[in-house]
ROSE-4610 file (N, C-alpha, C; in Angstrom, 1 decimal, always signed):
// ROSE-4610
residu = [X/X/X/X/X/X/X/X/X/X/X/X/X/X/X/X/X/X/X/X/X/X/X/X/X/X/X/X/X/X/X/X/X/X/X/X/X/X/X/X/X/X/X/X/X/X/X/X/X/X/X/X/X/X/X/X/X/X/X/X/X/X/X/X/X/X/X/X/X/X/X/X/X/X/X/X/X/X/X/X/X/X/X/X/X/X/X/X/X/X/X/X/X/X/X/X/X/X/X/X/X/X/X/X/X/X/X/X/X/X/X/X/X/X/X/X/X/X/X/X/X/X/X/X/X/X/X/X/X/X/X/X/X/X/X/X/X/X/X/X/X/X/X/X/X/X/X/X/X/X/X/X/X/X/X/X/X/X/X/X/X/X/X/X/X/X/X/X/X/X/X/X/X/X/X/X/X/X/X/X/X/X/X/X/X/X/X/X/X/X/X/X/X/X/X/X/X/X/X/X/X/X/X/X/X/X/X/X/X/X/X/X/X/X/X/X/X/X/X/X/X/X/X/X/X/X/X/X/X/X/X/X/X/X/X/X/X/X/X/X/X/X/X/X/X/X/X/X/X/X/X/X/X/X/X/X/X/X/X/X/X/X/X/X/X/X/X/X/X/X/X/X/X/X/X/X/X/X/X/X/X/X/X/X/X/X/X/X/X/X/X/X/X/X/X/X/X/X/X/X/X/X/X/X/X/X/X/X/X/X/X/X/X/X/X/X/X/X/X/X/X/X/X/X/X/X/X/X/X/X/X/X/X/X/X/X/X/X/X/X/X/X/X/X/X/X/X/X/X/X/X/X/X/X/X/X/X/X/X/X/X/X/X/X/X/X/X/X/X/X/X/X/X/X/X/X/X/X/X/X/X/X/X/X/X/X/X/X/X/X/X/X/X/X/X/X/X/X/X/X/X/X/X/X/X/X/X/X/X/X/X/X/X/X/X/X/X/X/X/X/X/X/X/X/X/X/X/X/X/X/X/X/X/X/X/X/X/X/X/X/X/X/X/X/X/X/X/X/X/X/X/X/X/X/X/X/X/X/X/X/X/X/X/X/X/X/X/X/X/X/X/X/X/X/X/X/X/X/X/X/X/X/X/X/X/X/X/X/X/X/X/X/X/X/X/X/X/X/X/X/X/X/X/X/X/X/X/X/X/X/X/X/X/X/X/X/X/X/X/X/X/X/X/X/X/X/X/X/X/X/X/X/X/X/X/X/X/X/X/X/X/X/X/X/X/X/X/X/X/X/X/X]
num = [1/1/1/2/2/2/3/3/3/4/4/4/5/5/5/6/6/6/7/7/7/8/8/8/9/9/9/10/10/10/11/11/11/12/12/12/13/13/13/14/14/14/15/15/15/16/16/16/17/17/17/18/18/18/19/19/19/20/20/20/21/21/21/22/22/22/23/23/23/24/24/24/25/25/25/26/26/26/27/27/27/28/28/28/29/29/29/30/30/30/31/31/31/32/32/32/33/33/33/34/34/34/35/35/35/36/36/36/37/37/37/38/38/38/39/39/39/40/40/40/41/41/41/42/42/42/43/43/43/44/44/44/45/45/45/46/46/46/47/47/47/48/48/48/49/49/49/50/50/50/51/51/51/52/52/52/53/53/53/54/54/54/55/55/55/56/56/56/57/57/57/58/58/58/59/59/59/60/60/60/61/61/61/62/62/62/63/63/63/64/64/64/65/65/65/66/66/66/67/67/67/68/68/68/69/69/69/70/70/70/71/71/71/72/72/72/73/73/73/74/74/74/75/75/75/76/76/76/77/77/77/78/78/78/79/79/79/80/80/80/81/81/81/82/82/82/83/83/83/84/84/84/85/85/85/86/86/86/87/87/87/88/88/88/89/89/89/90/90/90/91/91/91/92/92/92/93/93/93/94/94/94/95/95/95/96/96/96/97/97/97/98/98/98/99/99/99/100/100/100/101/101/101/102/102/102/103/103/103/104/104/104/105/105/105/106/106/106/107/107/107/108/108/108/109/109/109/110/110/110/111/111/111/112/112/112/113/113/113/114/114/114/115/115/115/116/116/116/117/117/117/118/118/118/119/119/119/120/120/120/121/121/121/122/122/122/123/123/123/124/124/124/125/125/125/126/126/126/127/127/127/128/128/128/129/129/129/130/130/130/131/131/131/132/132/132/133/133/133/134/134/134/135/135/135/136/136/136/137/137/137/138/138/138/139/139/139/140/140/140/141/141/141/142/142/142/143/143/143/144/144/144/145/145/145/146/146/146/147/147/147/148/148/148/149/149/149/150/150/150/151/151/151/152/152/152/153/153/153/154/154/154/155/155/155/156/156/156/157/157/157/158/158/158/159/159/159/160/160/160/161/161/161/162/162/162/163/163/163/164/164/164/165/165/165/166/166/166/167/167/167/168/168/168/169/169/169/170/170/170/171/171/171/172/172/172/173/173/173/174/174/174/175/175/175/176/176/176/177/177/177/178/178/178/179/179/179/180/180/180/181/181/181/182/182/182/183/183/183/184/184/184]
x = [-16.9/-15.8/-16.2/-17.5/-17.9/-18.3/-19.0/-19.2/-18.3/-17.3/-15.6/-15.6/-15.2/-15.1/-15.6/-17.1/-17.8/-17.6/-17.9/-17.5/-16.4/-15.0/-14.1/-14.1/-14.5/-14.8/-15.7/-16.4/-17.7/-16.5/-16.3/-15.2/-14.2/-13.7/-12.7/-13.4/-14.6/-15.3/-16.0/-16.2/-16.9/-15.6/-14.2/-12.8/-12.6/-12.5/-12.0/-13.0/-14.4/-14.8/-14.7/-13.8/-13.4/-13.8/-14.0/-14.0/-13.1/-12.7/-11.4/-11.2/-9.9/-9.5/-8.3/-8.9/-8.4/-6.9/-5.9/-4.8/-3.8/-3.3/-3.6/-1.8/-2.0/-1.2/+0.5/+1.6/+2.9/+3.4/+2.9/+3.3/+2.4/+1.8/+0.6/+1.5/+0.7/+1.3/-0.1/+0.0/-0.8/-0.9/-0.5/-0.3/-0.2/+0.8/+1.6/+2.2/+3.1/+3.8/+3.4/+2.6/+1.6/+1.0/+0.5/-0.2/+0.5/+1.9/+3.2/+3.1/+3.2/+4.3/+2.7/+1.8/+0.9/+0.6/+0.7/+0.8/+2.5/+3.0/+4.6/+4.5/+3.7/+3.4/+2.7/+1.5/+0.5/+1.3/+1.9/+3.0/+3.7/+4.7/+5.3/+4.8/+3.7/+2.5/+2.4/+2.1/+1.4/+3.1/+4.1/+5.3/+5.6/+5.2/+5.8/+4.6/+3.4/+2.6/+2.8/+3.2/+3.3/+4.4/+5.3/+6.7/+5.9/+5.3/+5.1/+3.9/+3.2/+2.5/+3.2/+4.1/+4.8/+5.6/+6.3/+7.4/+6.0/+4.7/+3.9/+3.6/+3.3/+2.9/+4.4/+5.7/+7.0/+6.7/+6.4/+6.9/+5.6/+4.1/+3.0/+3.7/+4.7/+5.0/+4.2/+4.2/+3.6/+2.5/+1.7/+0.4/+0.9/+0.7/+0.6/-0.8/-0.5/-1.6/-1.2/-2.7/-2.5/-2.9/-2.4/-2.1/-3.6/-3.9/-4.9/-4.1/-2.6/-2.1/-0.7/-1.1/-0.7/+0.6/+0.6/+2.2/+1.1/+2.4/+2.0/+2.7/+2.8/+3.0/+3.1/+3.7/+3.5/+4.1/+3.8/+4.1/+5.4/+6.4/+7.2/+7.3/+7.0/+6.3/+5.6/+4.1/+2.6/+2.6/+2.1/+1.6/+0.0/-0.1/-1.2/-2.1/-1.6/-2.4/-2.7/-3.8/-4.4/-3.8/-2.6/-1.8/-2.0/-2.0/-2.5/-0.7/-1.5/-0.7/-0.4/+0.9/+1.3/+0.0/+0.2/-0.9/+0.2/-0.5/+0.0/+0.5/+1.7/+2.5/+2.9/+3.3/+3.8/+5.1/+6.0/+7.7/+7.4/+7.9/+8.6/+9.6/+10.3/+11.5/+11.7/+12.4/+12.2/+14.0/+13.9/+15.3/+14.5/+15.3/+15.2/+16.0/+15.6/+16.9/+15.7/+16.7/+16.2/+17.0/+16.4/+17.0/+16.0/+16.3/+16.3/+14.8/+14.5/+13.4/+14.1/+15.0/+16.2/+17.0/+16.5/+17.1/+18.7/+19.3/+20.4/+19.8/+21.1/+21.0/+21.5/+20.5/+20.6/+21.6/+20.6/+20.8/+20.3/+21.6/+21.4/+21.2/+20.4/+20.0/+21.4/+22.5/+23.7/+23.8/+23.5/+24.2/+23.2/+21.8/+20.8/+20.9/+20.9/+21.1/+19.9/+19.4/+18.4/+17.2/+16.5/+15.6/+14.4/+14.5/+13.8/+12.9/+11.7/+10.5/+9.3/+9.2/+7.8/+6.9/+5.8/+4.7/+3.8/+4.2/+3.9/+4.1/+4.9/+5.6/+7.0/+7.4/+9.1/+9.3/+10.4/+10.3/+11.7/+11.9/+13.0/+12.8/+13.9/+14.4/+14.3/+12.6/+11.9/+11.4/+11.2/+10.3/+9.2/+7.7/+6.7/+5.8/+6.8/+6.3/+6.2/+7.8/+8.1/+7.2/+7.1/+5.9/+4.6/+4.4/+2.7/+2.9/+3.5/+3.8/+4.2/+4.2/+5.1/+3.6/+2.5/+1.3/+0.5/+1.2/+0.3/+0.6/+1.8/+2.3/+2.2/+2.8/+2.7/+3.4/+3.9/+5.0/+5.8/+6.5/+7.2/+7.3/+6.5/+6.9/+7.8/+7.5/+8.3/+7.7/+8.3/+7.3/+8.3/+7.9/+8.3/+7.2/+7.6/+6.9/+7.4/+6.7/+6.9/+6.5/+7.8/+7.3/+7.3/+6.0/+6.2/+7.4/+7.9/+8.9/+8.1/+7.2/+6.3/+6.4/+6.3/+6.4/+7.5/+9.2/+10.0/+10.9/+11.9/+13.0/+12.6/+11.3/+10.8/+11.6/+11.8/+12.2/+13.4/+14.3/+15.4/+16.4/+15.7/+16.4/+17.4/+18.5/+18.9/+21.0/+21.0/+22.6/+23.4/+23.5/+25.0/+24.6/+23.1/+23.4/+21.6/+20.8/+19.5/+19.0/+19.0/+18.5/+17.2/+16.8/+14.9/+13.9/+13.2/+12.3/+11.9/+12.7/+13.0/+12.3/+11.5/+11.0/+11.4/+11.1/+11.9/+11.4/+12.2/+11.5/+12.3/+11.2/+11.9/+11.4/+12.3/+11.6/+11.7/+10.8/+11.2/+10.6/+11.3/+10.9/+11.0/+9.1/+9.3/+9.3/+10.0/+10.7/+10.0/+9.5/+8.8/+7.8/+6.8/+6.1/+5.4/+5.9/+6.2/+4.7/+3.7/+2.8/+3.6/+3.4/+4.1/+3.3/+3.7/+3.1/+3.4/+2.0/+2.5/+2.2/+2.8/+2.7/+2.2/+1.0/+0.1/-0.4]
y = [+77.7/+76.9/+75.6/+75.8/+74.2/+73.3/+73.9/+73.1/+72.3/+73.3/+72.2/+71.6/+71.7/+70.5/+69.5/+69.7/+68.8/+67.9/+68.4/+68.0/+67.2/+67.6/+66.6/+65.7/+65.4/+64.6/+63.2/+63.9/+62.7/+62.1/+62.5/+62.4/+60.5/+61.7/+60.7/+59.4/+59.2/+58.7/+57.5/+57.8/+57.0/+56.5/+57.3/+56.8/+55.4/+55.7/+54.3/+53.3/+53.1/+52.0/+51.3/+50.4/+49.1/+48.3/+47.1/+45.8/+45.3/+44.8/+43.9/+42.7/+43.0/+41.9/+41.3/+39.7/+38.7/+38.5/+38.2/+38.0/+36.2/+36.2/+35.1/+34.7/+33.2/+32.8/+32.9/+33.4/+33.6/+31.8/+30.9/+29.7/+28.7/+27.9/+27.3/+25.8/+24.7/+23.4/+22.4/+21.5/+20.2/+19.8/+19.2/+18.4/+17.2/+17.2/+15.6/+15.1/+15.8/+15.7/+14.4/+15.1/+14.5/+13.2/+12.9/+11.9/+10.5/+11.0/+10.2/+9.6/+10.3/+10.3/+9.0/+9.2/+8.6/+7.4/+7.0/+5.8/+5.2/+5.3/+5.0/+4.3/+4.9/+4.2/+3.8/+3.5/+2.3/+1.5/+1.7/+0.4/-0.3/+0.2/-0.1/-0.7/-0.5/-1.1/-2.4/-2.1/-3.8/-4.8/-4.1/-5.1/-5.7/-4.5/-5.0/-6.2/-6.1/-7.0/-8.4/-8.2/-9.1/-10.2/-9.8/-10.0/-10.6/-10.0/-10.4/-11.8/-11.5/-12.7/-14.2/-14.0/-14.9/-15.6/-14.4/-15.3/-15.9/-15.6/-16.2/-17.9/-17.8/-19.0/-19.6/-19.1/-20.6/-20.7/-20.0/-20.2/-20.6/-21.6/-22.2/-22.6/-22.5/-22.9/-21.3/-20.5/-19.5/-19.2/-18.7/-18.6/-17.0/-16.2/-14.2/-13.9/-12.6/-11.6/-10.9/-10.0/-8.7/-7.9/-6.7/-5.6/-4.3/-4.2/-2.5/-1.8/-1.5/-0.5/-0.8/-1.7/-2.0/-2.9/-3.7/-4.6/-6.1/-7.3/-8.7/-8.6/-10.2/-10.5/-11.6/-12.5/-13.4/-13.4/-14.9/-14.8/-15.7/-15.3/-16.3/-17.4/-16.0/-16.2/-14.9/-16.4/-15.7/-15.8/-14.8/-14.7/-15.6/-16.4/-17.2/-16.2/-15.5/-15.0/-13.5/-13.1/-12.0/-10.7/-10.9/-9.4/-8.3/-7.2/-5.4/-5.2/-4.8/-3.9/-2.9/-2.5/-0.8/-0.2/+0.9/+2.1/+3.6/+4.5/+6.0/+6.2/+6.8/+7.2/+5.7/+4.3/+3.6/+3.6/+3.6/+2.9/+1.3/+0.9/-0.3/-0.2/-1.4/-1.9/-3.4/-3.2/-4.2/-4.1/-5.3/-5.4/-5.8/-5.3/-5.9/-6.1/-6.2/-5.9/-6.0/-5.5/-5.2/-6.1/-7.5/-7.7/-7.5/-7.7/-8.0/-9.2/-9.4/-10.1/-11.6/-11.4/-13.5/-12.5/-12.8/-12.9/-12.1/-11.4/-10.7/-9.7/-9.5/-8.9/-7.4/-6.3/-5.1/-4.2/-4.5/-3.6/-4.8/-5.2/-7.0/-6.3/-7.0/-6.5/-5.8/-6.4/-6.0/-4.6/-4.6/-3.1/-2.1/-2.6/-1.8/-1.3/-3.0/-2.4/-2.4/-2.6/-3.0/-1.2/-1.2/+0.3/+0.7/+1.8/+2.2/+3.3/+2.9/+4.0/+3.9/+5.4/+5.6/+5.7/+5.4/+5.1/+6.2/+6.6/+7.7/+8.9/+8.8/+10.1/+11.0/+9.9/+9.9/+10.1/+11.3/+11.6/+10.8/+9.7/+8.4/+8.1/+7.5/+7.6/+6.4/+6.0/+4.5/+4.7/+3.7/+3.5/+3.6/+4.1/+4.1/+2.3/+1.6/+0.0/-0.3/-0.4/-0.3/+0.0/+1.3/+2.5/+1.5/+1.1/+0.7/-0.3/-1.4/-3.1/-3.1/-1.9/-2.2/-2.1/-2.0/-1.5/-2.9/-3.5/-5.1/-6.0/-6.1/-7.1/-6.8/-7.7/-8.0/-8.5/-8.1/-8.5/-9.5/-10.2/-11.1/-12.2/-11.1/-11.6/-10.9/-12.6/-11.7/-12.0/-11.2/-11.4/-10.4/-11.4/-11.3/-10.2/-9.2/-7.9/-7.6/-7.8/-7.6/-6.1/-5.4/-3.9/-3.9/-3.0/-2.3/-1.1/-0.7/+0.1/+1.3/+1.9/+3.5/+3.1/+2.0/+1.7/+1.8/+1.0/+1.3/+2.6/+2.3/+3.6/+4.4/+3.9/+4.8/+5.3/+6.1/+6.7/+7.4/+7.7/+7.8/+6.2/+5.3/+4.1/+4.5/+3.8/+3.7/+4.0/+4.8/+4.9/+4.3/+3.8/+3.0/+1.7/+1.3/-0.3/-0.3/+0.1/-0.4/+0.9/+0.9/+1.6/+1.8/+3.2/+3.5/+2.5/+2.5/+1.8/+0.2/-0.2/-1.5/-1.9/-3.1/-3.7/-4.4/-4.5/-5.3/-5.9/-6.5/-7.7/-7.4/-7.4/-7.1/-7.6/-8.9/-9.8/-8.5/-8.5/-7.5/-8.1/-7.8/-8.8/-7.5/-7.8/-7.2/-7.6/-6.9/-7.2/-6.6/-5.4/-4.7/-3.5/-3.7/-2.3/-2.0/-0.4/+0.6/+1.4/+1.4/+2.4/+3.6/+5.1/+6.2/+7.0/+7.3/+8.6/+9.5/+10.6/+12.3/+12.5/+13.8/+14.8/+15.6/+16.2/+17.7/+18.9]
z = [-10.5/-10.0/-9.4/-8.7/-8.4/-9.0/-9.8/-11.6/-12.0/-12.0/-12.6/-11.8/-10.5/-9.3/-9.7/-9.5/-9.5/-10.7/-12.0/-13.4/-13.3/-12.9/-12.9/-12.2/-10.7/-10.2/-10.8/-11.4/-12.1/-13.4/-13.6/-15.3/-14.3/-13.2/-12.7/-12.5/-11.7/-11.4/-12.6/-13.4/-14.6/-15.5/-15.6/-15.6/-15.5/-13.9/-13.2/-12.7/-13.3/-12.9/-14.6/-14.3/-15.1/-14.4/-15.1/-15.1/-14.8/-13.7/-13.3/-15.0/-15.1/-16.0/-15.4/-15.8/-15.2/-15.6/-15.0/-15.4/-15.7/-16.8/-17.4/-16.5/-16.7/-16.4/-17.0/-16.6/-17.3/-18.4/-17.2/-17.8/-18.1/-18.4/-18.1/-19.0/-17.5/-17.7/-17.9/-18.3/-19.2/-18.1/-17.1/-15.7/-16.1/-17.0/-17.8/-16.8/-15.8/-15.1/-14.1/-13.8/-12.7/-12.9/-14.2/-14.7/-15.1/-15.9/-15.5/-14.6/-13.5/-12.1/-11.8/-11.6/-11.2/-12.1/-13.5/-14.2/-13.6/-13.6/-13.4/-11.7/-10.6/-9.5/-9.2/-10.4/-10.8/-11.4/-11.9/-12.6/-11.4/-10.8/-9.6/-8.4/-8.0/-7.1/-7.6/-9.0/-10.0/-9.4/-10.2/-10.0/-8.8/-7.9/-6.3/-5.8/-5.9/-5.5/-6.5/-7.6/-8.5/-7.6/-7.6/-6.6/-5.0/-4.6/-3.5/-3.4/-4.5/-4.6/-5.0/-6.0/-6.2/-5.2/-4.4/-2.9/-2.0/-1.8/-0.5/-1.8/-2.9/-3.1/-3.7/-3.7/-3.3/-2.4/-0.8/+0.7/+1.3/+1.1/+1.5/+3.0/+3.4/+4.7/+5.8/+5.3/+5.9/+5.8/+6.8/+7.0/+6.9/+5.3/+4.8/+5.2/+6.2/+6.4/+5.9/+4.9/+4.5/+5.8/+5.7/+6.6/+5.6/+6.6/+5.8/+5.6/+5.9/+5.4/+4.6/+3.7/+2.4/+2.1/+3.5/+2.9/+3.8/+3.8/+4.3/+5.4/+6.0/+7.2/+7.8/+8.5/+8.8/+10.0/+11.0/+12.2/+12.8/+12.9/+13.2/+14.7/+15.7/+17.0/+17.5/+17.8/+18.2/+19.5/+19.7/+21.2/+21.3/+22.2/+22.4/+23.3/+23.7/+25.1/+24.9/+25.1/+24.8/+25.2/+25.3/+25.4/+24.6/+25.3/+24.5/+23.4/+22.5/+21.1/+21.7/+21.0/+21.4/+21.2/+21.9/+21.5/+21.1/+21.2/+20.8/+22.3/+22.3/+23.6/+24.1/+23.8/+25.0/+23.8/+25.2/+25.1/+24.5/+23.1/+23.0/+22.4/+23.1/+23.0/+22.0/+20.6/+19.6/+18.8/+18.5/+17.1/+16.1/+15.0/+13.7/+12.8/+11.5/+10.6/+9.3/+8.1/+6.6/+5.7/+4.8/+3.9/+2.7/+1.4/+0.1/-0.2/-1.1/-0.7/-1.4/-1.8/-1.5/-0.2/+1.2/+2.0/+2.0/+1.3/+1.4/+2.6/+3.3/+4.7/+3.9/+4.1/+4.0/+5.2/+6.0/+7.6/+8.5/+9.4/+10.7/+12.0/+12.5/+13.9/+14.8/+14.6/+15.2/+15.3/+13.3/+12.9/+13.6/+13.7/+13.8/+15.3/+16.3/+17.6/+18.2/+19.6/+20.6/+20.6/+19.7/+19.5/+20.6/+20.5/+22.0/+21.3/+21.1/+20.2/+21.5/+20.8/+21.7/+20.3/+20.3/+19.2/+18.8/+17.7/+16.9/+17.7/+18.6/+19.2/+18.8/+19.1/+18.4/+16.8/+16.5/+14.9/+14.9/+15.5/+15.3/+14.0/+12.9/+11.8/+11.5/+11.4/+11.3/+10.4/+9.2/+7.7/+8.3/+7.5/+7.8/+8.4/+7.6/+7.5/+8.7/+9.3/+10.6/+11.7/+11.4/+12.8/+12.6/+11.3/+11.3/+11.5/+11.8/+11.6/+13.5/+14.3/+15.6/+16.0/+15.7/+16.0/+15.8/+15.4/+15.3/+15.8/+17.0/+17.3/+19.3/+19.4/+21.1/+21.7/+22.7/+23.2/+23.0/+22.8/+23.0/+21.4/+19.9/+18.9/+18.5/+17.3/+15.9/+14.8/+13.9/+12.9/+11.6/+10.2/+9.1/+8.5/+8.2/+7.0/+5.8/+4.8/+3.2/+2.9/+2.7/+2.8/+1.6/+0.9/-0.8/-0.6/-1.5/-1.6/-1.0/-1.1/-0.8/+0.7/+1.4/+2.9/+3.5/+2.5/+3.0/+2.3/+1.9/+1.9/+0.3/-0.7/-1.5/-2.8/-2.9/-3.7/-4.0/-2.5/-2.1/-2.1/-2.0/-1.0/+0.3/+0.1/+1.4/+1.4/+1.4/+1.3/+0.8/+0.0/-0.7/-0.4/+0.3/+0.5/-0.2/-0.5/-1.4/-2.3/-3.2/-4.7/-4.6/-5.5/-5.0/-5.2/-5.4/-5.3/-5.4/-4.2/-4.0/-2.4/-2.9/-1.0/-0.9/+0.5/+1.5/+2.3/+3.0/+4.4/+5.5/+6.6/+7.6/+8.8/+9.4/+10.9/+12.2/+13.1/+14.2/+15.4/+16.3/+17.5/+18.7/+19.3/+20.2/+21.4/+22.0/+23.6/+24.7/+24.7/+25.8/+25.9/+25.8/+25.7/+27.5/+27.3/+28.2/+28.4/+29.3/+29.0/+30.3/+29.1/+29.6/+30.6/+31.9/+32.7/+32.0/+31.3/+31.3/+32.0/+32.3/+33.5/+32.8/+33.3/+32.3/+33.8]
């Protein structure tokens, strides 16, 4: 009787050692998708800088900075005096507004109203251009920014007043930067 035991046991045993087999995919995609999407915003990049190059050489009245983080700039009013840039956590206080890049007024300081950001703290309902462009300036400017569409409102645009993938300009003047007490 232990014989059998045993015997069946070894049976079961030499049974169930398989080879895991791999299981194949139900759907399996090309990653065309992807490759598209990524020629199509190489395309769009090309057009927008194309565009942007052409408005700095009609407008030689302006002295264009490129930005490292991928739009222009110029200065309407410079600060002469070695004053500190926001940093991470200070309160500033700035207006702006968004037009078109022929000056059509999108969104006017009015509509926008006197903004009160704390810097990269606040999940306030600012374009990326914006957050990065409030980071280069100093108190008491202003200053003109040439946003690529991926900087400003992208691929959504903007409610019933700008269509996707359209840039924009946008003068912003800041008023007051705040450095914050935390309490820990």
């Amino acid at each position: 009787m232990r014989n059998i035991l045993v015997l069946i046991a070894l049976l079961l045993a030499l049974s169930s050692c398989q080879h895991p087999n791999a299981r194949r995919p139900i759907q399996s995609t090309s990653g065309s998708f992807i490759n598209q999407s990524v020629e199509r915003n190489k395309k769009l990049f090309e057009e927008e800088t194309s565009l942007f190059r052409e408005m700095m050489l009609a407008n030689p009245e302006h002295d264009y900075i490129a930005s490292k983080n991928g739009f222009w700039y110029y200065y309407n009013v410079k600060d002469s005096l070695a004053s500190p840039q926001p940093k991470y956590g200070n309160r500033v206080t700035f207006k702006y507004n968004i037009t078109d890049l022929n000056d059509n007024v999108i969104l006017s300081e009015d509509e926008l109203g006197l903004q009160d950001y704390i810097v990269d703290k606040t999940n306030q309902d600012l374009i990326s251009g914006i957050r990065d462009g409030i980071k280069l300036m100093k108190e008491g400017e202003s200053i003109t920014f040439l946003f690529p569409s991926y900087k400003a409102y992208g691929y959504y645009g903007l409610q019933d007043k700008l269509g996707p993938n359209i840039p924009i300009q946008s003068t912003i003047t800041l008023i007051a930067i705040k450095q914050i007490q935390e309490n820990y």
